[in-house]
C-alpha positions as CSV (number, residue, x, y, z in Angstrom):
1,X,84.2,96.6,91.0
2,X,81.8,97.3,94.1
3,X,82.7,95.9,97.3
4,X,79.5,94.8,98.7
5,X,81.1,92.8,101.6
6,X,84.6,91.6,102.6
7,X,85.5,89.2,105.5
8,X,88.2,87.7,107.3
9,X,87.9,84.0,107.2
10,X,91.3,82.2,108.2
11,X,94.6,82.3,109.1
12,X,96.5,79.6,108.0
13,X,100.0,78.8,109.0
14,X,100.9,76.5,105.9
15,X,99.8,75.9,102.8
16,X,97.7,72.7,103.1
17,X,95.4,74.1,105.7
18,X,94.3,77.3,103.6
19,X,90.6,76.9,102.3
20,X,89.3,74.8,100.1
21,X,86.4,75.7,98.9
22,X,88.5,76.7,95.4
23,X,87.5,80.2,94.9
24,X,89.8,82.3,93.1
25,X,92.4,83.8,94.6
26,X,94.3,87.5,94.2
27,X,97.5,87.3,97.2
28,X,99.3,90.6,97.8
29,X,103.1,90.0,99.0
30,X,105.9,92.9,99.7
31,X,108.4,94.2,101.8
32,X,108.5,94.6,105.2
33,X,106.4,97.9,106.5
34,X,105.7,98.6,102.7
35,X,102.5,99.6,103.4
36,X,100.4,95.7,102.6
37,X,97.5,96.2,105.3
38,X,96.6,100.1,104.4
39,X,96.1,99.0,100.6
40,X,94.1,95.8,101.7
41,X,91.9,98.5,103.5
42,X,91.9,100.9,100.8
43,X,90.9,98.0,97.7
44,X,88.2,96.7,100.2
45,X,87.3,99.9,102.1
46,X,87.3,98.5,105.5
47,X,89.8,100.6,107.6
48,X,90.1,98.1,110.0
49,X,90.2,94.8,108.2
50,X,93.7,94.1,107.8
51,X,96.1,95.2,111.2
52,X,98.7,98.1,110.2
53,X,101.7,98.3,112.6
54,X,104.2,99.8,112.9
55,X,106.3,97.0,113.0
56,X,107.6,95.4,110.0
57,X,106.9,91.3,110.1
58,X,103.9,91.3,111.8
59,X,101.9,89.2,109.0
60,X,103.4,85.3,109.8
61,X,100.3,83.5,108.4
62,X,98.6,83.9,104.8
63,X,95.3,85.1,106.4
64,X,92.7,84.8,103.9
65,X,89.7,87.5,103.2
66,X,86.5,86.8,101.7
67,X,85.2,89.1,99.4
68,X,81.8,89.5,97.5
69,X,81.6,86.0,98.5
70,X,82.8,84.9,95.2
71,X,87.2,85.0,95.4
72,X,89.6,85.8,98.1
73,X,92.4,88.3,98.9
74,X,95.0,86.2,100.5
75,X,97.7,88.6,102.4
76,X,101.0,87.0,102.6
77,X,103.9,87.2,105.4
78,X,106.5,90.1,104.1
79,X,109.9,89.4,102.9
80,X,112.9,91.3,104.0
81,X,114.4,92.8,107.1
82,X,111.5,91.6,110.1
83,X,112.7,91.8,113.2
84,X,112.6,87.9,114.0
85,X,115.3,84.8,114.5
86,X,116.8,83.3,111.4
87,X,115.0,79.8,111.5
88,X,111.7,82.4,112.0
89,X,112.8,84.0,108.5
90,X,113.5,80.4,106.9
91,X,109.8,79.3,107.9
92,X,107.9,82.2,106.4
93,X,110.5,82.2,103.7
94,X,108.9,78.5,102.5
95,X,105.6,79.2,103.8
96,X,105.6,82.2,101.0
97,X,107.6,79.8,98.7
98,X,105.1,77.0,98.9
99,X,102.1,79.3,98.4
100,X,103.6,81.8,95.2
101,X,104.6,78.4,93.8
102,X,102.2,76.2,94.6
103,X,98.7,77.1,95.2
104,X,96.2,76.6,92.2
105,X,93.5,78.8,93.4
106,X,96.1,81.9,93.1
107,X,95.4,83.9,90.0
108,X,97.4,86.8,90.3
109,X,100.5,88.0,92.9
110,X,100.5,91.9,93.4
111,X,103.7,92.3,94.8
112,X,103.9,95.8,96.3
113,X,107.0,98.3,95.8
114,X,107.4,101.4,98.2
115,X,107.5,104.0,95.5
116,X,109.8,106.3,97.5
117,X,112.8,104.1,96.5
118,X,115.0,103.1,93.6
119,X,115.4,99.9,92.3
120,X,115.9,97.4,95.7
121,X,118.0,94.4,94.9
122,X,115.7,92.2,97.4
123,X,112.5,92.8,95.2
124,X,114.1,92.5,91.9
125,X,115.5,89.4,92.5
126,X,112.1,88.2,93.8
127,X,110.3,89.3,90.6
128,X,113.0,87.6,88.7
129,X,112.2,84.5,90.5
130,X,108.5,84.6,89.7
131,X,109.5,85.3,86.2
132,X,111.5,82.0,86.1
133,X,108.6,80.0,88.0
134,X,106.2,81.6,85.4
135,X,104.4,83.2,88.0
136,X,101.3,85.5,87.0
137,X,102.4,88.9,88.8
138,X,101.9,92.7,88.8
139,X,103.4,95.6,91.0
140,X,101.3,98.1,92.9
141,X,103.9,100.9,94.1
142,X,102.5,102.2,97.5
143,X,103.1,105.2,99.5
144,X,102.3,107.7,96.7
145,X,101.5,110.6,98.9
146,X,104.9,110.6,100.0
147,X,106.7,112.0,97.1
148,X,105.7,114.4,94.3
149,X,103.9,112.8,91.1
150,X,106.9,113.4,89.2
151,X,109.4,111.4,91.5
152,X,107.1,108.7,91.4
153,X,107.1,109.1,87.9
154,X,110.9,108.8,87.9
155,X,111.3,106.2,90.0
156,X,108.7,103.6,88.2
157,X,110.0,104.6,85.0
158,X,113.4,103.4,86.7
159,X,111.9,100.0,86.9
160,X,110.4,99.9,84.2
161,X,114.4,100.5,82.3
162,X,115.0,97.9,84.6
163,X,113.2,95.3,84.4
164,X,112.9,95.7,80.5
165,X,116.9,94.5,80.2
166,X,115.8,91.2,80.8
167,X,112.0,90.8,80.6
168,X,110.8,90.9,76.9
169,X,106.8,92.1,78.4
170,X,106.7,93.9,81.8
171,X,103.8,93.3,84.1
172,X,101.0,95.4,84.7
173,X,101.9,98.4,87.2
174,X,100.0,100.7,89.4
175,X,100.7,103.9,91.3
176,X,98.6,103.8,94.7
177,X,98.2,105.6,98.0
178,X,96.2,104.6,100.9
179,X,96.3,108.5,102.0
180,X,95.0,110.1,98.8
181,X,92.9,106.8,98.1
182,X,93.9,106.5,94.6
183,X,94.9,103.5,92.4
184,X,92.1,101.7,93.5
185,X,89.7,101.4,91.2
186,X,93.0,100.7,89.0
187,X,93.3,97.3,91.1
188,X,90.1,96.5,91.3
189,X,88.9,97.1,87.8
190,X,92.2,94.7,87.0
191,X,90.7,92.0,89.7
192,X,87.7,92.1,88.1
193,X,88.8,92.0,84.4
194,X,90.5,88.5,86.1
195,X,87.7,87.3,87.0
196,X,85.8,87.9,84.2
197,X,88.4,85.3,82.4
198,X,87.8,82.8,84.2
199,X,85.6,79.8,83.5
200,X,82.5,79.1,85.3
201,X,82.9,77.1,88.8
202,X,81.8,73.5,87.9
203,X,78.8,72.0,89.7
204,X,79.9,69.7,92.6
C-alpha cells in the first residue's frame, strides 16, 4: 500500500464525538512508552505526525488520522503504568473500553508488544479480554532494533506457546522497528488486504 497522504483530523475525548463520516477504521493500542507514535510514523511515513515523548501516557484522546482519504488510523490512549491520578486512569480506562468494544467503524486493533520482554501479565490479560468480546485483533511487537533477531525470535515464539494454551487460532503477528524501518510493508500490505474485504461504501 502507497501512502499518498495522511492527516490528522480530530482528537476526540469520548467515543460519541469521533467522526462520522463511517470510513473504516485500523486503531493501534499498547503499553505505555511502547513505542505507538514512532510506528504511526513509520506505517504512514510522516516523522512528525504522531508526537513521541518521552513520557509514557501522553496520548488521553483517540486522535484520529486520515489517510489516502479513504480509512482512518485511530491511535488510542495507552494502558499501563502512566504517570496520572487514579480517576485519570479509570477515564481513559472506559474511554479505551468504549471504543475496542464499541465502535463499528473499527476493523482491526493492533495492539503493540515491546519485543524486548517476556510475556507481561497486563497485555495478556487484555488480549484475553478482546478474545472474549470477539474482538478482531493482531500484535505488532515494536522495538526490534533493540535486541538481536534471534531474541526476538525467542521471545514471540514465547507468546506464541502462550497464547496457544488457550486460543485454538492465534492472531496475525509482526516484528517491526521504527529504527531499521521494517515491518511495514508487513502492516500495511495486512491494512490493505482489509480493506480489500470490505463491501463498497453505500451511496448516501
Amino acid at each position: 500500500m502507497h501512502i499518498a497522504s495522511a492527516t490528522f483530523t480530530q482528537s476526540s475525548p469520548k467515543l460519541s464525538l469521533c467522526p462520522s463520516d463511517h470510513r473504516p477504521e485500523f486503531a493501534f493500542i499498547g503499553r505505555s512508552n511502547v513505542g505507538k507514535s514512532s510506528l504511526i510514523n513509520l506505517l504512514t511515513d510522516r516523522p512528525g505526525l504522531a508526537k513521541v515523548s518521552a513520557s509514557p501516557g501522553k496520548t488521553r484522546l483517540i486522535n484520529h488520522f486520515l489517510i489516502n482519504e479513504v480509512w482512518y488510523l485511530v491511535d488510542l490512549p495507552g494502558y499501563g503504568y502512566a504517570r496520572v491520578s487514579k480517576s485519570e486512569r479509570g477515564a481513559f480506562s472506559k474511554l479505551i473500553t468504549d471504543y475496542v468494544l464499541h465502535r463499528e467503524e473499527m476493523i482491526v486493533l493492533f495492539v503493540l508488544i515491546d519485543v524486548r520482554h517476556e510475556p507481561q501479565r497486563l497485555d495478556l490479560e487484555f488480549i484475553q479480554l478482546l478474545g472474549e468480546k470477539g474482538v478482531p485483533f493482531a500484535l505488532i511487537f515494536t522495538k526490534g532494533d533493540k535486541v538481536s533477531s534471534n531474541e526476538a525470535a525467542s521471545h514471540m515464539a514465547r507468546y506464541r506457546r502462550t497464547l496457544r494454551a488457550s486460543w485454538e487460532e492465534l492472531p496475525p503477528m509482526w516484528l517491526t522497528s521504527s529504527e531499521k524501518r521494517s515491518g511495514r510493508d508487513d502492516v500495511l500490505d495486512f491494512i490493505d488486504q482489509c480493506l480489500q474485504t470490505l463491501p463498497p461504501p453505500s451511496n448516501p
